[in-house]
C-alpha positions as CSV (number, residue, x, y, z in Angstrom):
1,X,21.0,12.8,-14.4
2,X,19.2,16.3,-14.1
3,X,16.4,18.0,-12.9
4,X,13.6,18.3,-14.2
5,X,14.2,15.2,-16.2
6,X,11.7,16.4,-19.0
7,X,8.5,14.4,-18.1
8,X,5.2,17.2,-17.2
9,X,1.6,17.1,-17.0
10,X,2.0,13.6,-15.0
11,X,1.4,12.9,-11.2
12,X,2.6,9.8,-8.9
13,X,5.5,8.4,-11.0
14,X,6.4,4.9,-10.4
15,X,9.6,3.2,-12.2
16,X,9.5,-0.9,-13.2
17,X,13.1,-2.2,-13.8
18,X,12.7,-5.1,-16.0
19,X,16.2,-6.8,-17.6
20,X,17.9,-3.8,-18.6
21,X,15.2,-1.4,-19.2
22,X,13.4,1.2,-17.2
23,X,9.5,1.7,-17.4
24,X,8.1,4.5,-15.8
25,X,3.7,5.1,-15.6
26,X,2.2,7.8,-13.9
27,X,-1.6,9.6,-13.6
28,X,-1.5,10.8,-17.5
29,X,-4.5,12.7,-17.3
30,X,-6.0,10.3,-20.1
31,X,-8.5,7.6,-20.4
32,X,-5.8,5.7,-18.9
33,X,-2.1,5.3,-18.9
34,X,0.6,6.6,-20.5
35,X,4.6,4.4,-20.0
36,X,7.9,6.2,-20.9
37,X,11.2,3.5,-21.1
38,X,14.9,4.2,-20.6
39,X,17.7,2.4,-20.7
40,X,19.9,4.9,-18.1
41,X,17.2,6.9,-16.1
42,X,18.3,10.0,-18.3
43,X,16.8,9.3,-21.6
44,X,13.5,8.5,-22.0
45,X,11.1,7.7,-25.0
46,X,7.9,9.7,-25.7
47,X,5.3,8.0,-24.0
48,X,2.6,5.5,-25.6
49,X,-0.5,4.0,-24.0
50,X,-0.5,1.0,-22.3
51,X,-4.2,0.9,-20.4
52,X,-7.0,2.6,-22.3
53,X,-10.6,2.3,-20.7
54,X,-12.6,0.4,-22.0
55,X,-15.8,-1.7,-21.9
56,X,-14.7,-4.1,-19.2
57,X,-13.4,-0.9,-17.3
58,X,-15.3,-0.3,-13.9
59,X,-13.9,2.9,-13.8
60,X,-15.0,6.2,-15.9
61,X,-12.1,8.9,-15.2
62,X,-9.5,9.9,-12.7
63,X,-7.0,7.0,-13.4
64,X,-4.4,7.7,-10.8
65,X,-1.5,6.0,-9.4
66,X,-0.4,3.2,-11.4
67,X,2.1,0.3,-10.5
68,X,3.6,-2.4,-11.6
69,X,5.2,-5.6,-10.7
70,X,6.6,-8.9,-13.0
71,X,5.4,-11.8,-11.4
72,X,4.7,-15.3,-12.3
73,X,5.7,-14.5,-15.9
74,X,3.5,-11.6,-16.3
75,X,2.9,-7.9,-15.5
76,X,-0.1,-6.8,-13.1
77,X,-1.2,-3.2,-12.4
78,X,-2.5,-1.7,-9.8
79,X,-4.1,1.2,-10.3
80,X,-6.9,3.9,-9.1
81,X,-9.9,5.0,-10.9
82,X,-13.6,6.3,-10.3
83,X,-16.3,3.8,-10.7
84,X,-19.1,3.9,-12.9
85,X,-21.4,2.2,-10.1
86,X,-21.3,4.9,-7.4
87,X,-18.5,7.8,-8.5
88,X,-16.3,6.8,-5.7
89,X,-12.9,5.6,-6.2
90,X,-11.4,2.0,-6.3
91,X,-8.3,0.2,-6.9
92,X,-8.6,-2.3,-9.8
93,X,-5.9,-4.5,-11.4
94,X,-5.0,-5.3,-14.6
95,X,-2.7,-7.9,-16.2
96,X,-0.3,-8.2,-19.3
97,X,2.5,-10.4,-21.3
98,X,4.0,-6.5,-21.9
99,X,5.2,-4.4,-19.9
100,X,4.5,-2.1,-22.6
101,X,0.8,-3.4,-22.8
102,X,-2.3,-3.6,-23.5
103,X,-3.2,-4.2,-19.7
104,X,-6.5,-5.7,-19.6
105,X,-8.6,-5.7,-16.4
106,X,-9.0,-9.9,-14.5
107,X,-12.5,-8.6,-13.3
108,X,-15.0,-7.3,-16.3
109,X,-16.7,-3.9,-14.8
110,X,-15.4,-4.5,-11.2
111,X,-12.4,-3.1,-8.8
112,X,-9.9,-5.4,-7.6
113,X,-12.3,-5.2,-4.2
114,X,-14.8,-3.2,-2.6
115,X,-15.4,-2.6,0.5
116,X,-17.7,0.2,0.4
117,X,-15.2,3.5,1.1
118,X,-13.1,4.9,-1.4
119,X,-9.9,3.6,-1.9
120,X,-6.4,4.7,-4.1
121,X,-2.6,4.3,-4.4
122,X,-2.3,0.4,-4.8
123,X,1.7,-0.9,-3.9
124,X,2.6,-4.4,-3.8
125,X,5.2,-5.3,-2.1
126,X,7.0,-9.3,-2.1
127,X,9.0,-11.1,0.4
128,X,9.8,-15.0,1.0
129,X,6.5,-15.9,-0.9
130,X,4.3,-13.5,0.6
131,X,2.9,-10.4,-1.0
132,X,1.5,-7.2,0.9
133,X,-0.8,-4.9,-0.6
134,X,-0.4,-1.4,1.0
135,X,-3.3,1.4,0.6
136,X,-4.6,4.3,0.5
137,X,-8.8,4.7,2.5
138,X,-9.0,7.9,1.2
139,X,-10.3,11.2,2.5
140,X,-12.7,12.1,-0.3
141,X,-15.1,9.7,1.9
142,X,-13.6,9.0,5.2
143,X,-14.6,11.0,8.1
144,X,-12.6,10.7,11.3
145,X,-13.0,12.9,14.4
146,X,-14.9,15.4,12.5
147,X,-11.9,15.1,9.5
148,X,-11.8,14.1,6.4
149,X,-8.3,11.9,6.8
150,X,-6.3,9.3,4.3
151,X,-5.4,6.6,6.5
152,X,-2.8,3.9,4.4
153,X,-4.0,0.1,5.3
154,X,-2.2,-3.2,4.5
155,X,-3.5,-6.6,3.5
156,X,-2.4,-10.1,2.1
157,X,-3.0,-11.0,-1.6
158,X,-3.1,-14.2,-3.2
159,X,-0.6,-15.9,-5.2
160,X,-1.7,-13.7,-8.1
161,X,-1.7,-10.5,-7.1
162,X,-5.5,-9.9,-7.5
163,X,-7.1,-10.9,-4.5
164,X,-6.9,-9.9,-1.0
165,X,-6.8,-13.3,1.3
166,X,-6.5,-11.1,4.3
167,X,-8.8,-8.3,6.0
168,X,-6.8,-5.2,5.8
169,X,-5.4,-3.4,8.9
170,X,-5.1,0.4,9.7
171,X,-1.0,1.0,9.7
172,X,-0.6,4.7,9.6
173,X,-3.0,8.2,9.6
174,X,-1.8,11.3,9.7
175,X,-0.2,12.5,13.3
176,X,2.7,14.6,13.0
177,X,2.8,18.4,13.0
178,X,3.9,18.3,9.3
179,X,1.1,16.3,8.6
180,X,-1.5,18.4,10.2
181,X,-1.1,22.2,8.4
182,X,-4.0,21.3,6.2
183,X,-6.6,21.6,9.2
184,X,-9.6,19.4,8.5
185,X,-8.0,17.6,5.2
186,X,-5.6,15.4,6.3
187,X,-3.6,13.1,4.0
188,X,-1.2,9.9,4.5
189,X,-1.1,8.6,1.4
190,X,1.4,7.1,-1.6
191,X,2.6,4.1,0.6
192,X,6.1,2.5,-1.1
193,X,8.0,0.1,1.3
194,X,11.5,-1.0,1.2
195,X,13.5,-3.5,3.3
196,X,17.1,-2.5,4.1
197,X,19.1,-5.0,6.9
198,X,16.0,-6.2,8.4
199,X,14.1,-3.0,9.0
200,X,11.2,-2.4,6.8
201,X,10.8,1.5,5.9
202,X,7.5,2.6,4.6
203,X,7.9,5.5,2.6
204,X,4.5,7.9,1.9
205,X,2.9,11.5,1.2
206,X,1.6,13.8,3.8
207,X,0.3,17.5,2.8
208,X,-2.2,18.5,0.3
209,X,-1.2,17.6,-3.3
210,X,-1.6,20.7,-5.2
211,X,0.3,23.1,-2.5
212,X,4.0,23.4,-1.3
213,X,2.5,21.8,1.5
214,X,2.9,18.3,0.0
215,X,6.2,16.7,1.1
216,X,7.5,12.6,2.1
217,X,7.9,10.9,4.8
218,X,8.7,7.5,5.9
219,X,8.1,5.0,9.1
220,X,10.3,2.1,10.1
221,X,9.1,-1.5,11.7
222,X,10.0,-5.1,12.6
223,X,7.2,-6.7,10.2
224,X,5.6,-5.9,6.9
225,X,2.7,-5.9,8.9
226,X,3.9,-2.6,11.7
227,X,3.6,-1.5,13.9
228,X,5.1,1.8,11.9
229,X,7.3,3.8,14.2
230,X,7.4,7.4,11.9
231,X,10.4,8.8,12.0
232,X,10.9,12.3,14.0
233,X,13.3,14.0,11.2
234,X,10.1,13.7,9.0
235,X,9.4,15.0,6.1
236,X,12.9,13.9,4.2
237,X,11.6,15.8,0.9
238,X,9.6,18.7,1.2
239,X,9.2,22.3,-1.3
240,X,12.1,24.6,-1.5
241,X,11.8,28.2,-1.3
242,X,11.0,29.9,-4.5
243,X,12.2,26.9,-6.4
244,X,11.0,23.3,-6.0
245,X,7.4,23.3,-4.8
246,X,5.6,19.9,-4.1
247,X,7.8,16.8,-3.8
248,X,5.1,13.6,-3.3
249,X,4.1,10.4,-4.1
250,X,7.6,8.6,-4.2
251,X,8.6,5.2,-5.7
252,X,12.1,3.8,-5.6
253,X,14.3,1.8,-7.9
254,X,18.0,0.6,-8.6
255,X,19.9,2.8,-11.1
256,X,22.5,1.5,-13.7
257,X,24.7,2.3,-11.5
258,X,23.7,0.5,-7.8
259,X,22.8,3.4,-6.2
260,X,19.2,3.5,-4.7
261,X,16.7,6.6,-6.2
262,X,13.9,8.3,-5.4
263,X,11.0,8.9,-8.3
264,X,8.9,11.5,-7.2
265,X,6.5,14.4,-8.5
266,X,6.9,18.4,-7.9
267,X,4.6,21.0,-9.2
268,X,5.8,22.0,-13.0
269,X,5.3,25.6,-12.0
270,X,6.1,26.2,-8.4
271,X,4.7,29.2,-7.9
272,X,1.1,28.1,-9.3
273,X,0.9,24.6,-7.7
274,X,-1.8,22.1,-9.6
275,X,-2.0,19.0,-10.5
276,X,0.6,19.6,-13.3
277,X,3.4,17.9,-12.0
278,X,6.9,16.7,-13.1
279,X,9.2,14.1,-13.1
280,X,12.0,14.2,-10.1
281,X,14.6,11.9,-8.9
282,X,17.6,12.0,-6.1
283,X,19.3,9.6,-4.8
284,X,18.6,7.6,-1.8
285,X,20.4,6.3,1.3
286,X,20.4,4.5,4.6
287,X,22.5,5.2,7.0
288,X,22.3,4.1,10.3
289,X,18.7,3.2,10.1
290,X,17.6,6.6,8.6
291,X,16.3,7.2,5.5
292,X,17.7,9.9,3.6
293,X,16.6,11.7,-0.3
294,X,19.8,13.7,-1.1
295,X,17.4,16.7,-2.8
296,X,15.1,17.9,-4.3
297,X,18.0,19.4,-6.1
298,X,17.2,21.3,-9.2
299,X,20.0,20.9,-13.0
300,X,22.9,18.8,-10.8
């Protein structure tokens, strides 16, 4: 495995592993989604369409950030778009028998929820029959202490991944120095958790997307639920001099070979950072309850 891996033009790459295949979405800057499969994380397949909008769509354009899980003998995405109501942005879900598609939306012309600020970046995340819906409230909207700040939330949903059966609870808003270069835009966003010997580590973004300023982080607590201790070595991934600009929005999946790695996005042209971004991945590791990315490296 090298990088770049080949995959451009995408943002927020998430990577499914079902049986011995690897599916891969992103933001495909189309009326909806674009997948790419692999059977080794090294070769992968030109991309077709999985989610196209449609009439039942609540959303109009800026379909970010999809995900998805198997569950219950089917495959349900998360995903972020614009409504057609009131221009802000919502998290709706879709459902499918294909990983590959169609995914067609359980709520005709509505989000997933709304609760009347802007919301993005959908991850589910399952354990002992309980699943937790991390989120983004996002700054486009949100005002706090005369800022505009993305604050990631969590919540309960039902037994089929569409419905929240808990009210959602502030876990994490931008506080670090790294986090705070961007002045009065402020951004925690791109939650992924895992669970390594007991200790849950929520991985996320922090920076401004479309600058070197955009880099990951990750906090560490007792409960699904925090409280989210973040941890001081933050950010683990961040832009490389004259090289590597952008790393962000992160998910994680088991290679062929065992080993833990990190999907993430970097500007396609670091010195003109945009929302053109590429396909990156490194490995990851724990060691001694600290979360390590062993990159960005760049053709090893």
């Amino acid at each position: 495995m090298k990088n770049p891996i080949g995959i451009t033009n995408i943002g927020d790459p998430y990577v499914l592993k079902h049986g011995s295949t690897y599916y891969l979405y992103a933001t495909s800057f189309i009326d909806g989604f674009y997948c790419w499969t692999s059977t080794d994380l090294t070769h992968w397949s030109t991309p077709i369409q999985v989610y196209t909008m449609n009439e039942q769509s609540f959303g109009y354009k800026d379909y970010w950030a999809p995900e998805v899980v198997y569950h219950q003998g089917h495959f349900v995405m998360h995903y972020s778009a614009r409504s057609k109501v009131n221009h802000s942005l919502r998290i709706g879900v879709a459902t499918s028998k294909s990983p590959l598609g169609p995914f067609i939306d359980v709520y005709d012309q509505k989000p997933m929820f709304d609760f009347g600020y802007a919301t993005i970046d959908g991850h589910v995340f399952k354990e002992d029959g309980h699943a937790y819906f991390y989120f983004d409230k996002d700054c486009s909207e949100h005002v706090f202490e005369d800022r505009h700040e993305s604050h990631i939330y969590v919540a309960e949903l039902d037994e089929t991944l569409t419905k929240m059966i808990t009210e959602p609870k502030l876990i994490m808003k931008p506080e670090q120095p790294w986090e705070c270069v961007t002045g009065n835009w402020r951004w925690n966003e791109g939650p992924f958790m895992i669970k390594h010997q007991g200790i849950y580590y929520l991985m996320f973004s922090a920076g401004f997307y479309a600058s070197s300023s955009y880099s990951i982080g990750y906090a560490t607590a007792q409960s699904p639920l925090g409280p989210f201790t973040k941890a001081l070595e933050n950010p683990i991934l961040r832009s490389v001099h004259n090289q590597i600009s952008g790393p962000g929005h992160n998910s994680i999946v088991e290679g062929p070979d065992g080993q833990l790695y990190c999907v993430y996005h970097v500007h396609t042209h670091h010195d003109a950072p945009s929302e053109n971004r590429q396909v990156f991945m490194d490995k990851l590791v724990i060691d001694q309850q600290k979360l390590k990315v062993l990159g960005p490296t760049w053709g090893k």
